[in-house]
N, C-alpha and C positions, 0 to 999 in steps of 0.2 A: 253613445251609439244606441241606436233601433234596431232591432229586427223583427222585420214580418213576414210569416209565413201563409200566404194561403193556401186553400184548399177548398173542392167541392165543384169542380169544375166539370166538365164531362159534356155527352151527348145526348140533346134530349130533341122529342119532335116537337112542333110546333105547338101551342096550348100546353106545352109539360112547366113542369117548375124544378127548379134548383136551389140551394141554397149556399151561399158561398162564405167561408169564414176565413178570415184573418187575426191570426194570434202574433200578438204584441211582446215582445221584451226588451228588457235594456233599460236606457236610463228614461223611462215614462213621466218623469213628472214635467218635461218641459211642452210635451205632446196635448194640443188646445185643439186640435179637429184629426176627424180625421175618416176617409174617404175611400171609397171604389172609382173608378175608374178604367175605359176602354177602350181601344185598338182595336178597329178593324184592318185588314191589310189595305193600306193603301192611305190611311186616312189618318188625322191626327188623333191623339191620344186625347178624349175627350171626360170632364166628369159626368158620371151620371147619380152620384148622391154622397153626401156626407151628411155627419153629426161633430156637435161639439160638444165638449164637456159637458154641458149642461142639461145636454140630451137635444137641442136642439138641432130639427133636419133640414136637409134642402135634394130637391132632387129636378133632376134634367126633365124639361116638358115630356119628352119621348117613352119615361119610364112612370109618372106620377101615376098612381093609381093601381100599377103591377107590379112593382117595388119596392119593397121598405126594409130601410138600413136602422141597424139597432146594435145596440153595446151591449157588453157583462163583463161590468166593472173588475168584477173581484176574479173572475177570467182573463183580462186583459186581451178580450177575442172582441173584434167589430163581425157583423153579421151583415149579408145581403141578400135575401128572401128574392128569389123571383119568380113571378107568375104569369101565366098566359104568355110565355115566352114566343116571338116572332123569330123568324130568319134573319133578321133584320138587326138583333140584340148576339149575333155571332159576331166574337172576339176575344181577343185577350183583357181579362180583367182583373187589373191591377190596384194591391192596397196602399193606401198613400196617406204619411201621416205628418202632419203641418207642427211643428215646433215656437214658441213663443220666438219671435229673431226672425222668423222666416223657413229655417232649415227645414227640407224635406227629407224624407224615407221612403223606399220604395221596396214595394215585394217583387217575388222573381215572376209572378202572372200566374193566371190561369186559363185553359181552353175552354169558353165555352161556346159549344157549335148548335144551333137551332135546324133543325133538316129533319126531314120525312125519308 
């Protein structure tokens, strides 16, 4: 089994930044990616950035350029840096970690709300 926790969630205005962390336990070594992801009300749960093992990233057209997802390894904490945040980037954003086999994990989310 996995567990992940995140955290860093909160309200911020428009233009602020957040950064959001997800700590990892459990049995890790079959874990080969591993991601953010978010929910807006109403809408599907979509990703907006991962890393794999090797450090390599990918991230949703809507976030490139004001978001960057990053590891520490010897933390077992994935990291999502946000900046220049919109109204638009309010939701719940959940950590999700991909298993060699397919298997997922999933954290219990976090709020975060963009508003003035």
């Amino acid at each position: 089994q996995v567990q992940l926790v995140e955290s860093g969630g909160g309200l911020v205005q428009p233009g602020g930044s957040l950064r959001l962390s997800c700590a990892a336990s459990g049995f890790l070594f079959s874990i080969n990616l591993m991601g953010w992801y978010r929910q807006a009300p109403g809408k599907q749960r979509d990703l907006v950035a991962s890393i794999s093992g090797g450090g390599s990233t990918n991230y949703a057209d809507s976030v490139k350029g004001r978001f960057t997802i990053s590891r520490d390894n010897p933390s077992n904490t994935v990291f999502l840096q946000m900046n220049s945040l919109k109204p638009e980037d309010t939701a719940v954003y959940y950590c999700q970690a991909a298993a060699v086999g397919g298997r997922e994990y999933w954290g219990q989310g976090t709020q975060v709300t963009v508003s003035s």
